[in-house]
C-alpha positions in Angstrom: 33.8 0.4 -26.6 32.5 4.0 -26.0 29.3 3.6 -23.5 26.5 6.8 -23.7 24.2 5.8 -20.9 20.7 8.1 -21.2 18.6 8.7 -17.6 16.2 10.9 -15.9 16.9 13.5 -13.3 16.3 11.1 -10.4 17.8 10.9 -6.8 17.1 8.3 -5.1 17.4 4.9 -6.3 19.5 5.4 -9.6 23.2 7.2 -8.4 23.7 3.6 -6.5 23.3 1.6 -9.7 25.0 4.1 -12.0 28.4 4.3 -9.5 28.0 0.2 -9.2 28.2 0.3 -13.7 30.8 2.8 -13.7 32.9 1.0 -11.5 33.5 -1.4 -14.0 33.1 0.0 -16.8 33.7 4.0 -16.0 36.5 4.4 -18.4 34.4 2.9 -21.5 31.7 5.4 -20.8 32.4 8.6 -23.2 29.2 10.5 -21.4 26.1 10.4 -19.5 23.2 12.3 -20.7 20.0 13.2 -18.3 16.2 14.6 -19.2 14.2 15.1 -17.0 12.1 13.0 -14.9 9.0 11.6 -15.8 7.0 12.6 -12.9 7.8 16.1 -13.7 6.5 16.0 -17.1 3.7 18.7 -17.8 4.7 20.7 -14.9 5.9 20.7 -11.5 2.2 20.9 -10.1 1.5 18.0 -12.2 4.3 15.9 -11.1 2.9 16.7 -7.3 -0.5 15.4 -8.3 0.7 12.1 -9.7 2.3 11.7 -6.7 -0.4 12.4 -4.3 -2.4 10.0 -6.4 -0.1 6.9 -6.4 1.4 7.9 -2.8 -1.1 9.1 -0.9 -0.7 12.0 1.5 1.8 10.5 3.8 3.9 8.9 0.8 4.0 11.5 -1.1 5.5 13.5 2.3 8.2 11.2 2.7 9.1 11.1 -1.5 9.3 14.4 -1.1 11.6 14.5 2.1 13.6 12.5 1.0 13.9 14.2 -2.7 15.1 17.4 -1.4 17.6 15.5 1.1 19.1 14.1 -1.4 19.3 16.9 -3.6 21.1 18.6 -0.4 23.4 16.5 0.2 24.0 16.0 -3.4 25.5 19.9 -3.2 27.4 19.0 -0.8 29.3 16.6 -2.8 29.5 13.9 0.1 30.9 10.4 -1.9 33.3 8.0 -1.6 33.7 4.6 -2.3 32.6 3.4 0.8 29.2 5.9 1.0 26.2 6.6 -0.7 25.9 9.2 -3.9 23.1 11.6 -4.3 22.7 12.2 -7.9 23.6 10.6 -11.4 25.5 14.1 -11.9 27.6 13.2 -8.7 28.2 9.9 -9.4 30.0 10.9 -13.3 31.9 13.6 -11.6 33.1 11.4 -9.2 34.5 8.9 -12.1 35.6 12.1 -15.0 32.8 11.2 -16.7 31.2 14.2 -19.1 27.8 14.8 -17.6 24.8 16.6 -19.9 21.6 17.8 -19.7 19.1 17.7 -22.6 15.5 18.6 -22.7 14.2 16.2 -25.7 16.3 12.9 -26.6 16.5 13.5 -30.5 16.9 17.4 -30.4 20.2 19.0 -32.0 21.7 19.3 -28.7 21.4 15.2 -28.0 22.7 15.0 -32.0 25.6 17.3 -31.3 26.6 14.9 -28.4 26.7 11.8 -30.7 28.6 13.8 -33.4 31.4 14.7 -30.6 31.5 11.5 -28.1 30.8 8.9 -31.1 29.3 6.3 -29.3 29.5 2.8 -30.1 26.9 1.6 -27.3 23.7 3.2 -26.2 22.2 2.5 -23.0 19.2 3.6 -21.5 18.6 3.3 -17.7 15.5 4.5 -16.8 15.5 7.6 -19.8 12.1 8.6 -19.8 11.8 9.5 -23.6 11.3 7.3 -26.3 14.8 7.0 -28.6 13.9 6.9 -31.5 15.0 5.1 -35.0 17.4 8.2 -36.6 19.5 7.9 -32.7 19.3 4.5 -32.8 20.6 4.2 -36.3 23.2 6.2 -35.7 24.7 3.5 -32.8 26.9 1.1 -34.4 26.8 -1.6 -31.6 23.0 -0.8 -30.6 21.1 0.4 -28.5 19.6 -1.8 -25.1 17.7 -0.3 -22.3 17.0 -2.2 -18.8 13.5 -2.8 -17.4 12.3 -3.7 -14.1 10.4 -6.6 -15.6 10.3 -10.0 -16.6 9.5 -9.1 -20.3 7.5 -9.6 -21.9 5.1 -9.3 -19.1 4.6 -5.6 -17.1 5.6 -3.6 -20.4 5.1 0.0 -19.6 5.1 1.8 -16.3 6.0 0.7 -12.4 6.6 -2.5 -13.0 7.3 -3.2 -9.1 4.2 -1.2 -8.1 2.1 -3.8 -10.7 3.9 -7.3 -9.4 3.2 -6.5 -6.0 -0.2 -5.5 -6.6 -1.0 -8.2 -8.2 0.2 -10.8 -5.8 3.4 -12.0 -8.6 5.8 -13.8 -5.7 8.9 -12.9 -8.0 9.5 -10.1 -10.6 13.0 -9.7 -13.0 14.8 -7.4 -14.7 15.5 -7.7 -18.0 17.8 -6.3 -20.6 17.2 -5.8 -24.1 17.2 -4.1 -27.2 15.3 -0.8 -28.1 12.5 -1.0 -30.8 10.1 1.2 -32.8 7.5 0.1 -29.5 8.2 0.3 -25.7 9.5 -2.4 -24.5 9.3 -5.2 -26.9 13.0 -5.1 -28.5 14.5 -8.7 -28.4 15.7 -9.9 -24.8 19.6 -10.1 -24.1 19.6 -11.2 -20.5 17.0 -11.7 -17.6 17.6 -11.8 -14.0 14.5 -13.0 -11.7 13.6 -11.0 -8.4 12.1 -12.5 -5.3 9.4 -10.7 -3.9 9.7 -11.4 -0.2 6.2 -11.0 2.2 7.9 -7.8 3.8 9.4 -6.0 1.2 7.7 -2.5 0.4 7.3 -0.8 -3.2 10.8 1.5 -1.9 12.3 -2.0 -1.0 11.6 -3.6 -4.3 12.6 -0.6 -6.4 16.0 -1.0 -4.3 16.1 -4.7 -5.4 15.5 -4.1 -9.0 17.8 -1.5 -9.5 20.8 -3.1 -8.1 19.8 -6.0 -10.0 19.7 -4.1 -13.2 22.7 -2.8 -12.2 24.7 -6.3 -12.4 22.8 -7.5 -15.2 23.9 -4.8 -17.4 27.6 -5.3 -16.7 27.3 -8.7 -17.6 25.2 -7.3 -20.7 27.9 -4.4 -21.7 30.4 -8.1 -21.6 28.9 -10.0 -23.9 28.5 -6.7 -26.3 32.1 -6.5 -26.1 32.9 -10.3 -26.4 30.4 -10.2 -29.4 28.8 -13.1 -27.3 25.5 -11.8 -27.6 22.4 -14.4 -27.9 19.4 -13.1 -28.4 15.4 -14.0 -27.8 12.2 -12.9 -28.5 9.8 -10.6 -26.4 6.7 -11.7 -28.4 3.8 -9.2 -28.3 1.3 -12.1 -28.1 2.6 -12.5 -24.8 2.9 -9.3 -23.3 1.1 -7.3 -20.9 1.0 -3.4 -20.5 0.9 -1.8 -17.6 0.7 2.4 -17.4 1.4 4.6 -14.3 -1.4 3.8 -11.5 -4.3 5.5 -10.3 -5.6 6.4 -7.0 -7.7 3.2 -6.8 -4.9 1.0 -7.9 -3.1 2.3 -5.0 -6.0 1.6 -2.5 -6.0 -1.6 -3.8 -2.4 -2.1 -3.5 -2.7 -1.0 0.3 -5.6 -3.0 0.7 -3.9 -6.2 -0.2 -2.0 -5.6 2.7 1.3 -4.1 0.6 3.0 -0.6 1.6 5.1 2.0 -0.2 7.6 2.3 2.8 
């Protein structure tokens, strides 16, 4: 099998899960292809102002700590097996894994990269673009993505930041197919979360993305088994959820949750 895994230029939560994938299945993955992230889409300034308004002041302070930390010791190359890695980049030059950067998903460059690394599997983790039919077509195994969600509830945007908020005492992750519409391609495997009274947003985030982690191994098995079942993600049952405002945060912190 010959594994493109799609992401976003993220530091914090993602290089974890992607080293846990590429442990297993590292010499399967032809090449790892990152846009960037969706906070910083529009601008940089933007970006900041999303954050202030979902964060707060103070959160926002510690993101962005914590951001250019990583990013620091991310040029410093500090990873082995046994510590923590900064970036996705890190993470596929610590496995010889070919590491890109595109603008669009779609573009010529992201066409060139199929034409030379020939996937077989596409999986998203977390890409922030929509992939289209003329990529997806162009997969001969598929194409699955992994979403912090029981689907097909919290569709859409910060799923954790939406469970907690509204009081759900377990969330999921789910993986499953990529469709014409966000989120609603048929369900391959589901693994349920416990939200526990203390965990935070940063704690839950944590949670599901080590979650999604192992639930894509097990997915990426079955693909190669050809032992996979699938199951609807009905629309009549789903809920959408976009990214929160600065009232849906007060109301998160006023139902007694926290960000960190």
């Amino acid at each position: 099998m010959r594994i493109i895994i799609l992401t976003q230029d993220e530091n914090l939560y993602l290089p974890t899960s992607f080293a846990k994938v590429c442990s297993v299945y590292g010499d399967e993955v032809v090449c790892i292809v990152s846009s960037p992230a969706m906070s910083t889409h529009g601008s940089p300034l933007k970006g900041l102002i999303k954050h202030l308004s979902f964060f707060g002041f103070y959160g926002t302070f510690i993101m962005v700590k914590r951001v250019l930390l990583a990013k620091f010791y991310a040029t410093l190359n500090i990873s082995t097996p046994n510590k923590r890695f900064w970036s996705v980049k890190q993470v596929s030059r610590y496995f010889n894994i070919p590491f890109h950067h595109v603008a669009k998903v779609g573009s010529k460059p992201f066409f060139d990269l199929i034409e030379k690394y020939k996937p077989t599997l596409l999986v998203s983790i977390s890409c922030p673009q929509i992939i289209n039919k003329q990529v997806r077509d162009l997969i001969p195994d598929g194409c699955i993505n992994v979403h912090g969600a029981l689907l097909p509830k919290y569709r859409g945007l910060m799923p954790a930041f939406w469970a907690m908020k509204n009081g759900e005492k377990t969330t999921a992750v789910t993986v499953h197919e990529l469709s014409n519409k966000l989120d609603n391609g048929d369900i391959i495997l589901q693994k349920e979360i416990i939200i526990d009274p203390d965990d935070t947003w940063d704690s839950l985030v944590t949670k599901s993305k080590k979650a999604g982690a192992e639930v894509l191994i097990e997915a990426i098995q079955l693909f190669k088994e050809n032992k996979v079942v699938k199951k609807p993600n009905p629309d009549e049952d789903a809920t959408y959820f976009s990214f929160p405002t600065s009232s849906d945060r007060k109301a998160f912190v006023n139902a007694g949750r926290k960000f960190f």
